[in-house]
C-alpha positions in Angstrom: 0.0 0.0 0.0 1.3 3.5 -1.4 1.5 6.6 1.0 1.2 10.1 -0.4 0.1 13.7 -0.1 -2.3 15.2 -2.5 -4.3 18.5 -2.8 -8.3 17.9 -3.7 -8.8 19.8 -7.3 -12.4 19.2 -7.9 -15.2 16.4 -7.0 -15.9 14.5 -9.7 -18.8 12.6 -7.6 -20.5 13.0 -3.9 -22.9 10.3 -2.7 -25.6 12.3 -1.4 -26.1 9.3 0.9 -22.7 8.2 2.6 -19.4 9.6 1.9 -17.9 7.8 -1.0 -16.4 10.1 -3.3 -14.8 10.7 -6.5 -12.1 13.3 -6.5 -9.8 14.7 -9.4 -6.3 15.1 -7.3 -3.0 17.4 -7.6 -0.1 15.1 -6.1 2.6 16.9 -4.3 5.4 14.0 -5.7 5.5 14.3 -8.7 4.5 17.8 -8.5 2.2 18.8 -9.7 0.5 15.6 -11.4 -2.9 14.9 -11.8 -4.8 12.1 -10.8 -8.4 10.4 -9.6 -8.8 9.2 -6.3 -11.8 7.4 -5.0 -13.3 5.7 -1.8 -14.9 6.8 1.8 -13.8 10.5 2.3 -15.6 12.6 4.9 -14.6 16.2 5.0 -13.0 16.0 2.0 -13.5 19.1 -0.2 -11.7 21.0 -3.0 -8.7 22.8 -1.5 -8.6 20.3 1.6 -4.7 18.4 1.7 -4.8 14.6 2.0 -2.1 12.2 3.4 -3.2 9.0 2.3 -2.7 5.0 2.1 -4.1 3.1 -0.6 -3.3 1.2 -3.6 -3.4 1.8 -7.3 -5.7 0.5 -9.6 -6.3 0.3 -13.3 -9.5 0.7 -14.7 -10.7 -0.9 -18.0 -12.5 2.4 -18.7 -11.3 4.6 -16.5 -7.7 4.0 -16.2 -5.3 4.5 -13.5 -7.3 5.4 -10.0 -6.0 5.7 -6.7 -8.1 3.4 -4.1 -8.1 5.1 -0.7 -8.3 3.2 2.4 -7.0 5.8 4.9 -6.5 9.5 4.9 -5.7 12.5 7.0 -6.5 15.9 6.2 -3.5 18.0 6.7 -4.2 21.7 7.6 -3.6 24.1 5.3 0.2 24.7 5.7 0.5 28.5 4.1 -2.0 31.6 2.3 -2.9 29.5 -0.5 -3.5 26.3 0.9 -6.4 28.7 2.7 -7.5 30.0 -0.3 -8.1 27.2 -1.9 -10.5 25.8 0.8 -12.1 29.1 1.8 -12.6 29.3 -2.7 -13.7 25.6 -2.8 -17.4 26.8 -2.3 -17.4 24.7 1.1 -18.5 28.3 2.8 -21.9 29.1 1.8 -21.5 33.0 0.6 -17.9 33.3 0.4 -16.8 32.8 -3.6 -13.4 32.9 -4.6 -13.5 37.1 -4.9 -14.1 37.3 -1.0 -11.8 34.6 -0.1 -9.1 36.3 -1.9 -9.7 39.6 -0.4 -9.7 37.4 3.2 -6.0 36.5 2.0 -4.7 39.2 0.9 -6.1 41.2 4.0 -4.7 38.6 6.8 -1.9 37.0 4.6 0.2 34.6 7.0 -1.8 35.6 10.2 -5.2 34.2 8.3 -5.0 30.6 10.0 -4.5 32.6 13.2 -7.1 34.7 12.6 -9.5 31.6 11.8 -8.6 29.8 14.7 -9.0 32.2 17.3 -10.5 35.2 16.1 -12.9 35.1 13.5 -15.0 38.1 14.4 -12.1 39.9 12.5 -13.3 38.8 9.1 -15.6 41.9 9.5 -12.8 44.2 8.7 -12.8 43.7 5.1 -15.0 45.0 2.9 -18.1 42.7 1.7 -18.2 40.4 4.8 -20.9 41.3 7.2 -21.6 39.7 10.5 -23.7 37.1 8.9 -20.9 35.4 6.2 -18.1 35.7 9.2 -20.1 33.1 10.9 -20.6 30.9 8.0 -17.1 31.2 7.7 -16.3 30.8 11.2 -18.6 27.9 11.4 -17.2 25.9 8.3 -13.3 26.4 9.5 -14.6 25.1 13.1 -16.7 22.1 11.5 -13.8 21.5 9.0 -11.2 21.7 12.2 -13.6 19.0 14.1 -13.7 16.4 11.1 -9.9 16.5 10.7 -9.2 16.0 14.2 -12.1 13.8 14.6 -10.9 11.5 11.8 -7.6 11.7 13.0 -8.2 10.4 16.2 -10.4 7.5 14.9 -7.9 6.1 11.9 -5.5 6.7 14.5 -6.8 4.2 16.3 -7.7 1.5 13.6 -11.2 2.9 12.1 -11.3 3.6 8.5 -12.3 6.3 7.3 -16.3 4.8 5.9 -17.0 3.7 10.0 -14.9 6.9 11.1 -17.7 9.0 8.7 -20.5 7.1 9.8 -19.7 7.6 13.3 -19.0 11.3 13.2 -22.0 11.6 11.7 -24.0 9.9 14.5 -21.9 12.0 17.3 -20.9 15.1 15.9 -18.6 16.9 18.4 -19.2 14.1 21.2 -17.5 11.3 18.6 -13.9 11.5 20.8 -16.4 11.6 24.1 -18.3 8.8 23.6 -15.3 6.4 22.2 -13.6 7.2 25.0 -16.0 6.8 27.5 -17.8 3.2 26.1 -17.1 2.5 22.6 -19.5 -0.4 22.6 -22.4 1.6 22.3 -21.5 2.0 19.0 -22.9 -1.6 18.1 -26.0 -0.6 18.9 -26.2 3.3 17.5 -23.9 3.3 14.4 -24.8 0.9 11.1 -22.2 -1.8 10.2 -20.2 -1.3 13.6 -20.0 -4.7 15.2 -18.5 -6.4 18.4 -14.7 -6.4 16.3 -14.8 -2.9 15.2 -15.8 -1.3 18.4 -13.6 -3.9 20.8 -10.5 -2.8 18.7 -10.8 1.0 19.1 -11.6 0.1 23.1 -8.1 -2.3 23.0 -6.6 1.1 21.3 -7.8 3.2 23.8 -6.9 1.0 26.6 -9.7 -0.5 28.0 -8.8 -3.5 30.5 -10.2 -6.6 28.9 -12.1 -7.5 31.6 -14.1 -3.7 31.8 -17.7 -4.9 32.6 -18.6 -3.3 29.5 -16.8 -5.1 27.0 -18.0 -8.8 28.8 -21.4 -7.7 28.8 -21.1 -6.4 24.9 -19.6 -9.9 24.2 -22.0 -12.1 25.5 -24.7 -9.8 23.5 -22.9 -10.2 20.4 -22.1 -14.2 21.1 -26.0 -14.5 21.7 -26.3 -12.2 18.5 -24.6 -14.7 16.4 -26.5 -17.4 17.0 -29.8 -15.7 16.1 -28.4 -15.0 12.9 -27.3 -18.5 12.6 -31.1 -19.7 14.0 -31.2 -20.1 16.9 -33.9 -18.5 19.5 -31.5 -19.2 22.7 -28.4 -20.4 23.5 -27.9 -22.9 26.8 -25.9 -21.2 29.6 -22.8 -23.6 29.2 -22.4 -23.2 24.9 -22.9 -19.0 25.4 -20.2 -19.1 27.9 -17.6 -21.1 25.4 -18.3 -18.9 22.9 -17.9 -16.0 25.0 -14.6 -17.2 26.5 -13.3 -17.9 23.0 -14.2 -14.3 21.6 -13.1 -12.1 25.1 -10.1 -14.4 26.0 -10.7 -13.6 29.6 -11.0 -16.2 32.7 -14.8 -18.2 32.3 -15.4 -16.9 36.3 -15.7 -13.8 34.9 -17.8 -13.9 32.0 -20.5 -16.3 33.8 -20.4 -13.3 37.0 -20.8 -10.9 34.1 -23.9 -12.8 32.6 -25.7 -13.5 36.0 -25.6 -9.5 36.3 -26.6 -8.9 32.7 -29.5 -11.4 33.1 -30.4 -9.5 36.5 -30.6 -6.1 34.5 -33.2 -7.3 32.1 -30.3 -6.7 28.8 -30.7 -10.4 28.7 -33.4 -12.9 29.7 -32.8 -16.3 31.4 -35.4 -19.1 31.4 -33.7 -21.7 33.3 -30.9 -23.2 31.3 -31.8 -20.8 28.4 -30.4 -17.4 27.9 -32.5 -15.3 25.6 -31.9 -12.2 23.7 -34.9 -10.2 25.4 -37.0 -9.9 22.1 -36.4 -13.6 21.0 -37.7 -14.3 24.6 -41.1 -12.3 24.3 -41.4 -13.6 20.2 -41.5 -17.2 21.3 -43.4 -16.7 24.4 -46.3 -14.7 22.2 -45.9 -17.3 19.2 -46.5 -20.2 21.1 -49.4 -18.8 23.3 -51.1 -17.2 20.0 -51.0 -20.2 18.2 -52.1 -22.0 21.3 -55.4 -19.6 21.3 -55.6 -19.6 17.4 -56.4 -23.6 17.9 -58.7 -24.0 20.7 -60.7 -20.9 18.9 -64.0 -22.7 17.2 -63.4 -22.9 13.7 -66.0 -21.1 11.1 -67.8 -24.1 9.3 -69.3 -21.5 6.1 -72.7 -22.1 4.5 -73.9 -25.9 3.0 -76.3 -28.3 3.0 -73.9 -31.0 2.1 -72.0 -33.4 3.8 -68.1 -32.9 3.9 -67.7 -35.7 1.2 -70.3 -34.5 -0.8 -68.8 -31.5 -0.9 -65.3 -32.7 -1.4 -66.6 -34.9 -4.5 -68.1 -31.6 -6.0 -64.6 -30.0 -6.0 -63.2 -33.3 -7.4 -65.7 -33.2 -9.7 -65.5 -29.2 -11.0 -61.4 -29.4 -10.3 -61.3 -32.7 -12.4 -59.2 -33.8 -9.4 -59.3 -37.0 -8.1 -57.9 -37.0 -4.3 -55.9 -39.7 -2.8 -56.8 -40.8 0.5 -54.2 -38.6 2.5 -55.4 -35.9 -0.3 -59.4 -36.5 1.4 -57.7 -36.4 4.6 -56.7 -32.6 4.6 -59.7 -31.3 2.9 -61.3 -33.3 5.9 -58.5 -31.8 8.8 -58.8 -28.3 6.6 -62.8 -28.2 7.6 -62.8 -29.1 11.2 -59.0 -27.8 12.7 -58.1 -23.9 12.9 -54.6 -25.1 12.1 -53.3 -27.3 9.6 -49.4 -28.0 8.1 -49.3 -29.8 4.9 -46.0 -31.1 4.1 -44.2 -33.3 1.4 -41.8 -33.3 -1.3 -42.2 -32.5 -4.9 -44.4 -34.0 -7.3 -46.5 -35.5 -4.2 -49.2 -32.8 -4.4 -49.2 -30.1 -2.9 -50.2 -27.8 -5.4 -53.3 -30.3 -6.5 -54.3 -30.4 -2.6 -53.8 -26.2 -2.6 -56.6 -26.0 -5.0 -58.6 -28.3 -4.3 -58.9 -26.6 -0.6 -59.4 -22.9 -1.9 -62.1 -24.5 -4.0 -63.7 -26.5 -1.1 -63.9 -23.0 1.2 -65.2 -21.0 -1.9 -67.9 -23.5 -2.0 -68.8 -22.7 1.3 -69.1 -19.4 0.7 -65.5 -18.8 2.8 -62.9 -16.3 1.8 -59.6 -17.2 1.3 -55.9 -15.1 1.6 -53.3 -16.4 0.0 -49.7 -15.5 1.3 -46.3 -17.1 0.7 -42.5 -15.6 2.0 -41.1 -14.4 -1.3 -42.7 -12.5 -4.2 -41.7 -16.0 -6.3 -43.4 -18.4 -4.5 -46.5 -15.8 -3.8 -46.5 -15.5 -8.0 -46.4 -19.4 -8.3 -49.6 -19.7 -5.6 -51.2 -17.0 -7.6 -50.5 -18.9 -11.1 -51.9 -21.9 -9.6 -54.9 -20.7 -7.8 -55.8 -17.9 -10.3 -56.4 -15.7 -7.4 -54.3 -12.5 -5.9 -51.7 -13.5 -4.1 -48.9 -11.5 -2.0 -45.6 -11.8 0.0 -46.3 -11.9 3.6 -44.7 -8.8 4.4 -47.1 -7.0 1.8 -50.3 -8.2 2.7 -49.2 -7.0 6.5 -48.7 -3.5 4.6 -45.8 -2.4 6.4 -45.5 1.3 7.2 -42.2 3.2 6.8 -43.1 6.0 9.1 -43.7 4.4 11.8 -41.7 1.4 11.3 -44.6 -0.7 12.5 -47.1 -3.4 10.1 -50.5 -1.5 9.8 -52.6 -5.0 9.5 -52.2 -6.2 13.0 -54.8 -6.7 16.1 -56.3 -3.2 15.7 -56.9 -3.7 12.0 -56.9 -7.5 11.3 -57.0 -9.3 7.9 -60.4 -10.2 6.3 -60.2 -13.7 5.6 -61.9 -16.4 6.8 -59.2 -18.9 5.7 -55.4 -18.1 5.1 -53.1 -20.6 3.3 -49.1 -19.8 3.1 -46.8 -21.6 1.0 -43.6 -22.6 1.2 -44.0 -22.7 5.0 -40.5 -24.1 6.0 -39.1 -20.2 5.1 -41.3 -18.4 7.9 -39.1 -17.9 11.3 -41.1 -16.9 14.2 -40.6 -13.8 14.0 -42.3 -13.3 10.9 -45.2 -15.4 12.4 -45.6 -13.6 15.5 -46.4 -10.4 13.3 -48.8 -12.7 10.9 -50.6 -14.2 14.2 -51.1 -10.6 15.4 -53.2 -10.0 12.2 -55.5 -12.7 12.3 -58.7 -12.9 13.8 -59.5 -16.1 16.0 -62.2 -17.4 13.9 -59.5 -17.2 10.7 -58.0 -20.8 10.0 -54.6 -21.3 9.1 -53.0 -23.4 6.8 -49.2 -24.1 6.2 -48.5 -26.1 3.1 -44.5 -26.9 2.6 -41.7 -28.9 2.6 -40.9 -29.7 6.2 -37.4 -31.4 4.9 -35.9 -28.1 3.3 -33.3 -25.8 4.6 -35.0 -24.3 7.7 -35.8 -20.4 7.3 -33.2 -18.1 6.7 -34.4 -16.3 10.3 -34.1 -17.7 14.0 -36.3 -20.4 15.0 -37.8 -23.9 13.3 -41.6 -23.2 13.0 -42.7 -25.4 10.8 -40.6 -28.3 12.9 -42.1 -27.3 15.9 -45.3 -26.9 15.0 -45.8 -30.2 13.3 -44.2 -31.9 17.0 -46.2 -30.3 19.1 -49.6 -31.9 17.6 -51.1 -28.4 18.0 -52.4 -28.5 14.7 -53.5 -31.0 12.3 -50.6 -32.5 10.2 -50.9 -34.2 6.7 -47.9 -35.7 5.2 -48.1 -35.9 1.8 -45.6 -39.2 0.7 -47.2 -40.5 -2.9 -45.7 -39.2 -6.0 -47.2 -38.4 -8.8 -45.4 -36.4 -11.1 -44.7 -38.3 -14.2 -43.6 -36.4 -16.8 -40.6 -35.5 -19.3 -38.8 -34.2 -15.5 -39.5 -37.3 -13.3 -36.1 -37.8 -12.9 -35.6 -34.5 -11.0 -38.4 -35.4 -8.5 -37.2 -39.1 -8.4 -33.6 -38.3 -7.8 -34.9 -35.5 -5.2 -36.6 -38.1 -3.0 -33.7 -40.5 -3.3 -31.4 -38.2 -1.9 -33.8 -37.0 0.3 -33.8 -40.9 1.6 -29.7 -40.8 2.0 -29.5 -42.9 -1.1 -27.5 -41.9 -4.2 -29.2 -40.1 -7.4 -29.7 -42.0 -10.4 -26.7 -40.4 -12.6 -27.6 -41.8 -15.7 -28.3 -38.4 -18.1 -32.4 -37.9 -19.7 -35.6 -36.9 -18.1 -35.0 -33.2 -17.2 -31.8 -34.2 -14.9 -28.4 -34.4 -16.0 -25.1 -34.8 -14.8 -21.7 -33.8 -15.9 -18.5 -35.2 -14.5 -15.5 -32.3 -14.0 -12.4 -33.0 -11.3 -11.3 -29.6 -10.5 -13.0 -26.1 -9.2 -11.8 -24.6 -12.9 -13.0 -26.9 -14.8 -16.4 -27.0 -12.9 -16.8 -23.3 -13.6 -15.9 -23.2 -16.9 -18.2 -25.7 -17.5 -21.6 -23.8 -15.6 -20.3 -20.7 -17.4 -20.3 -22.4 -20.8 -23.7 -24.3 -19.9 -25.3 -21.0 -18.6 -24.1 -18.7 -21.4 -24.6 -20.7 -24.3 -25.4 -24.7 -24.8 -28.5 -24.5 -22.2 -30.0 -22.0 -24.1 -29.3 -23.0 -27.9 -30.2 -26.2 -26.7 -33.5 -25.9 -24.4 -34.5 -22.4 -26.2 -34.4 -20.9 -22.9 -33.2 -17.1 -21.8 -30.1 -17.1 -19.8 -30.5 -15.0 -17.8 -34.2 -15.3 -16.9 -34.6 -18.7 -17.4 -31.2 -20.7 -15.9 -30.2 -19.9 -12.5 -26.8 -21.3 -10.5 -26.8 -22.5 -7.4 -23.7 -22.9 -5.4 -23.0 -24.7 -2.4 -20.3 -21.9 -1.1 -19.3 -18.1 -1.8 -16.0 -18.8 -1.8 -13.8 -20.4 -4.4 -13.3 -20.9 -8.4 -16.7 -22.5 -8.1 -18.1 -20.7 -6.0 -21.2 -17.6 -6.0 -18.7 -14.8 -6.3 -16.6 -15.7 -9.2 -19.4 -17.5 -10.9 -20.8 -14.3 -10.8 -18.0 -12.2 -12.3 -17.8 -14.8 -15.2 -21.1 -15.4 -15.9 -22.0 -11.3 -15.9 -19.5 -11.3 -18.6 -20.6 -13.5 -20.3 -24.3 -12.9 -20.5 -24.6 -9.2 -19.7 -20.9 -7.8 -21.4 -22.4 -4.5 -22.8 -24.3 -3.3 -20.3 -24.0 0.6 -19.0 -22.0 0.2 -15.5 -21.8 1.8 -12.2 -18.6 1.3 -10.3 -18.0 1.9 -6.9 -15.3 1.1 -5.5 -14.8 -3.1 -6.2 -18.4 -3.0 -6.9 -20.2 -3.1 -10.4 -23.9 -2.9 -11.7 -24.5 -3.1 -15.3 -28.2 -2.4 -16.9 -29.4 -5.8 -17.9 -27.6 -7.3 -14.4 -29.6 -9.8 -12.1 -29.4 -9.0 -9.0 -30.7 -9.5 -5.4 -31.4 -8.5 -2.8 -29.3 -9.5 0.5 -31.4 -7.6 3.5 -35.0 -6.5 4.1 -36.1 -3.0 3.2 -39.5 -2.4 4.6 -39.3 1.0 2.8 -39.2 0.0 -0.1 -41.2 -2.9 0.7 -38.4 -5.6 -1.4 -37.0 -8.1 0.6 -33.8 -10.6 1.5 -34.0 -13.3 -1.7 -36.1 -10.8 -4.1 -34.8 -11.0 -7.6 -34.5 -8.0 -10.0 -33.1 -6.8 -13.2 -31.3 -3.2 -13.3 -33.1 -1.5 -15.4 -31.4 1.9 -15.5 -29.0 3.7 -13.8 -26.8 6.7 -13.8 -23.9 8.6 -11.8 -25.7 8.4 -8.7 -28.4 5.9 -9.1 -29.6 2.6 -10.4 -33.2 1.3 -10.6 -33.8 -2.6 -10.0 -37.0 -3.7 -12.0 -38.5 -6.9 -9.0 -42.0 -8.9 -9.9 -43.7 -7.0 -8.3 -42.1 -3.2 -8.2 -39.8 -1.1 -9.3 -37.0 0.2 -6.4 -34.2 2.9 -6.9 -31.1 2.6 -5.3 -28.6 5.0 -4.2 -24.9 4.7 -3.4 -25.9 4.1 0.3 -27.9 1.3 -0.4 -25.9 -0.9 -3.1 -24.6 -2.7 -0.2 -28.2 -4.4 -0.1 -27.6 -5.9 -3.5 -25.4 -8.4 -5.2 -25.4 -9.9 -8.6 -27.8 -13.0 -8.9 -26.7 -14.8 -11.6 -25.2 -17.3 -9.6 -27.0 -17.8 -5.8 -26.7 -19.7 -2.4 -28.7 -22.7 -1.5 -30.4 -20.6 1.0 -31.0 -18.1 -1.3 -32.4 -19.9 -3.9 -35.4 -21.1 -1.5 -38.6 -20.2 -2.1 -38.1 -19.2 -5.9 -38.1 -22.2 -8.8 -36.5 -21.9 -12.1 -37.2 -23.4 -15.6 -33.5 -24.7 -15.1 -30.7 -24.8 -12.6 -27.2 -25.6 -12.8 -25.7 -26.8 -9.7 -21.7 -26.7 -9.1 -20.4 -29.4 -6.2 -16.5 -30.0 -5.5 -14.9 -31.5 -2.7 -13.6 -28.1 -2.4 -17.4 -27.0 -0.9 -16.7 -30.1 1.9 -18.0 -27.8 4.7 -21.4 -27.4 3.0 -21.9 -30.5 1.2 -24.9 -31.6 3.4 -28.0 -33.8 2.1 -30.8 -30.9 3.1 -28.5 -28.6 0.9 -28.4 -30.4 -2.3 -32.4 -32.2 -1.8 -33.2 -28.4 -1.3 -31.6 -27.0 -4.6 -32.3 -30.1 -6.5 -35.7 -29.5 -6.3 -35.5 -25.7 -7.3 -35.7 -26.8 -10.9 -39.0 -27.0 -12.6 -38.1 -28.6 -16.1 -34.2 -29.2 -16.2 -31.4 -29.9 -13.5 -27.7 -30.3 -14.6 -25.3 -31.3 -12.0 -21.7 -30.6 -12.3 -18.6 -31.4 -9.9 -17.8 -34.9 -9.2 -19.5 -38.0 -8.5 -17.4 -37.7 -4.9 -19.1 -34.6 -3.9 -22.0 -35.9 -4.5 -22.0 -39.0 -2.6 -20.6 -36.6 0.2 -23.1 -34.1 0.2 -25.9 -37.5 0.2 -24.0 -39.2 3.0 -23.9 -36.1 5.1 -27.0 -35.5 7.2 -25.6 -33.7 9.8 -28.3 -30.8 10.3 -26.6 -28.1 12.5 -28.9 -28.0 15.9 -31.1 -25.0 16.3 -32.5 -24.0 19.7 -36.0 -23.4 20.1 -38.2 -23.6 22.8 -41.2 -22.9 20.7 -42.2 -27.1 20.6 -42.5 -26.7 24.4 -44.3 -23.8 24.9 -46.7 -25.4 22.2 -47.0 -28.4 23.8 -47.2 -27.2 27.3 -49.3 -23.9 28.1 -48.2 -23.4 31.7 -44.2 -22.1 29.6 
């Protein structure tokens, strides 16, 4: 990494919304020479000096660029250093006539003068009382970000957190890191347990400071909600804790006791909650408790259950197997009903037969699934509206809160969600909260999936608990030119190998090493797939990787197939990051403003300097620099990504090199993403890995018991 001194020229590009910036710079060594400079630059303006770290890069279409990862701004060393700064059009009211005549008035005392007496900017001639204090005002505020940025990078922030955090505290930035960096985690976006325990090891905060234990154990209990979990055990959250404070166990397990005793985190005898994990599950388990004992609303016939069920049969040209009979049956006389099984045995015949058999009793039906796919599928196959969760709880960005709830409830008499197995509880304690008691619900999914992306194993629990009705749906009946696909699913489903052989919508294509795996999906993506199946590639084919990481890998899948499919589009760099028009994307965190959604898939449609807009089923989004970190290119996806969504045809990548993820729910799961064709590449090996591997990482829940027994 390089280390020199610039002077800021011009901005080439501002982020109205964070502080990345484009700058056109005049080195000091050489003297003189111009260049373009780019990254995370608070305070920077034209005039402003810069000593900075960061490495040079060369850009296919913009040439040679400097890539900043730290800077100082040095204070104007002489007259003209001012000049430059005070002319930069940083002062609101002072051009670059007034800020020579502040120059040429003060000369070598005008830093002086700036520092410690502006009132005397009233001497000269054109500055009134007003513009001295914008003056005095931006030399103060440009005095506070260079120390203040100074002080952080000093201590091991870059400059994007260092902005992010001056932002947040202004003039009290030094003040709080001194007094408890860790409050940080909670106050300032993207700073974690590891950013602010560094600057409070910089600043030399005793390991042991009460503050930093308790901030651990928060952030080990924070981990494993993002990895699932509703709890952790007392024993397993002190390990962890241990490992990631290096300080003696006594310690940590006083620390927790107190930190339990304050309310920051919630013990329930062995279990050690985060406090609004504790009060989701509690409410979950007690609402769906009410939601079954509630009598269910029977609708208006004359007819028997089986006469009616024949009728549907009949106007449906369905005919129902027994276990088929059996849920139209369970649907009438439980409030709560899960449906599960795997593809090809059903589910979707069993779907419409049931909205037909309430809409013959004159009951209405909402349907719902997790992601805008699946709720597009439901509505394909039912010829009715249907909407993501999180839409048809209308969530309001003002407030922050979902506006269908228990003060304005949904009007349906029946509610069926697919793809079940992706709702955490979370999600269901704000969909309980909208129903009425006299509303039925019904789940309908695959209970052997990759559990939801969120904390918690609802579909699991709720099927143990025998709160609900449960129907497991084990015949197969899909038959057709992809039978091999749904066969092969179920096999490995069973822990037995896939039927290799190549034909009936699933093929497989042997390759030893990561490079020649990816060269292969590239190839098969880009070109054969679609001279071959007519299909578009990037609408039509998706990849599915096992791993980020790696030749074959999400990432660089993702590089080479955006090449390759998308080469021409119109781009917008920043920094390592690039969005073409054309680009699939997705995106990677929920944003209730703009009501999209972790998983959603888009297509840039547009985009400029500044913006891009992202073309999703069911809306249109715009982004802005501060919020491309919420997308990633989609040509190539995770397993747990992929879920919900199914795709005319998908490509699936497995090495030996993926060992860590090469589990059996993890290829049954994307197996059965594909509707027509499913290509397998990577090595028989890795296959019979992945089959052989059933080792489902543990989540904790405590929902089953609190299901089961109404006194927790």
């Amino acid at each position: 990494m390089e280390s020199l001194s610039f002077t800021v020229e011009r901005l080439t590009f501002q982020s109205p919304d964070s502080d990345f910036a484009i700058v056109r710079v005049s080195l000091d060594e050489p003297k003189g020479e111009s260049a373009t400079a780019l990254g995370e630059l608070p305070g920077v303006h034209p005039g402003v000096r810069v000593r900075a770290k960061g490495e040079w890069i060369q850009h296919p279409r913009y040439g040679r660029q400097l890539r900043v990862a730290n800077f100082a701004v040095l204070e104007p060393h002489d007259a003209d250093g001012v000049l430059r700064y005070l002319s930069s059009g940083a002062v609101e009211g002072l051009g670059a006539a007034l800020a020579k005549k502040v120059v040429d008035h003060f000369q070598d005392e005008t830093i002086p003068v700036l520092d410690a007496a502006p009132h005397r900017l009233v001497e000269i001639r054109g500055i009134g009382k007003a513009t001295a204090e914008k003056v005095r005002k931006a030399w103060s505020d440009h005095r506070e970000i260079r120390e203040i940025m100074l002080f952080l990078q000093s201590h091991g922030i870059g400059p994007g957190f260092a902005g992010r955090i001056h932002r947040r505290y202004g003039a009290d930035t030094v003040r709080v890191a001194k007094e408890d960096p860790y409050r940080m985690i909670q106050e300032v976006r993207g700073i974690g347990f590891a950013t602010a325990d560094a600057l409070a090891r910089e600043l030399g905060l005793p390991p042991e400071d009460p503050s930093r234990l308790g901030a651990g154990l928060a952030h080990a209990l924070l981990e494993a909600t993002d990895r699932g979990n509703l709890y952790l055990p007392r024993a397993p959250l002190l390990r962890k804790a241990e490992k990631l404070l290096s300080v003696e166990h006594e310690l940590i397990g006083d620390e927790l006791e107190l930190t339990v005793a304050r309310g920051d985190l919630v013990g329930d005898e062995d279990r050690i909650y985060r406090p609004e994990m504790y009060a989701c599950e509690v409410e979950v388990g007690r609402r769906l408790r009410e939601l079954a004992s509630a009598r269910p609303k029977l609708g208006s016939t004359h007819r028997s259950v089986e006469d009616d069920i024949a009728q549907v049969g009949r106007r449906q040209r369905l005919d129902f197997t027994e276990r088929q009979r059996a849920a139209l049956h369970q649907a009438l006389e439980r409030k709560i009903l899960v449906v599960t099984g795997g593809p090809g045995t059903g589910k979707t015949t069993i779907t419409v037969g049931l909205i037909a058999l309430f809409g013959l009793r004159g009951l209405q039906v909402g349907l719902a699934a997790p992601t805008g796919r699946a709720a597009k599928r439901l509505a394909d196959a039912s010829h009715l509206r249907a909407s993501t969760i999180h839409r048809m709880l209308a969530f309001d960005p003002e407030s922050g809160e979902f506006t269908r709830n228990e003060d304005r409830p949904l009007s349906c008499d029946v509610l069926i969600v697919d793809e079940a197995s992706m709702i955490d509880v979370p999600l269901m304690l704000h969909l309980l909260r909208a129903l009425p008691r006299e509303t039925r619900l019904i789940l309908i999914g695959d209970v052997d999936q990759l559990p939801s992306v969120g904390p918690g194993t609802l579909l699991k629990d709720l099927i143990a608990s025998g709160v609900g009705g449960v129907i497991v749906l084990d015949q197969i009946f899909r038959q057709d030119e992809t039978s091999r696909i749904v066969s092969n699913a179920h096999r490995i489903n069973k822990g037995e190998m896939p039927e290799l052989a190549n034909g009936h919508g699933f093929y497989f294509l042997s390759r030893e090493t990561p490079e020649e795996i990816a060269d292969t999906v590239v190839d098969l993506a880009a070109s054969r797939l679609p001279k071959a199946y007519d299909l578009h590639p990037r609408d039509e084919i998706q990849v599915i990787a096992p791993m980020y990481r790696g030749d074959a890998g999400a990432d660089r899948l993702n590089e080479r197939l955006r090449d390759a499919i998308n080469p021409e589009g119109k781009a917008l760099i920043r920094g390592q990051r690039e969005f073409r028009v054309g680009d699939k994307v997705m995106q990677i965190r929920n944003d209730y403003n703009k009501l999209i959604f972790n998983g959603d898939i888009g297509v840039v449609a547009a985009l400029d300097g500044k913006t891009l807009e992202v073309r999703f089923s069911e809306s249109v989004a715009e982004y802005t620099s501060a919020d491309l970190d919420d997308l990633t290119a989609a040509y190539a996806v995770s397993v747990h990504k992929s879920q919900g969504s199914e795709f005319p045809a998908v490509i699936l990548p497995v090495s030996t090199q993926h060992f860590v993820m090469l589990q059996r729910n993890l290829l049954y799961t994307a197996l059965t993403r594909a509707r027509r064709l499913a290509v397998i590449v990577g090595t028989e090996e890795a296959v019979r890995l992945a089959v052989q591997r059933d080792q489902v990482r543990r989540r904790y829940s405590g929902l089953r018991e609190r299901l089961a027994q109404p006194d927790r």
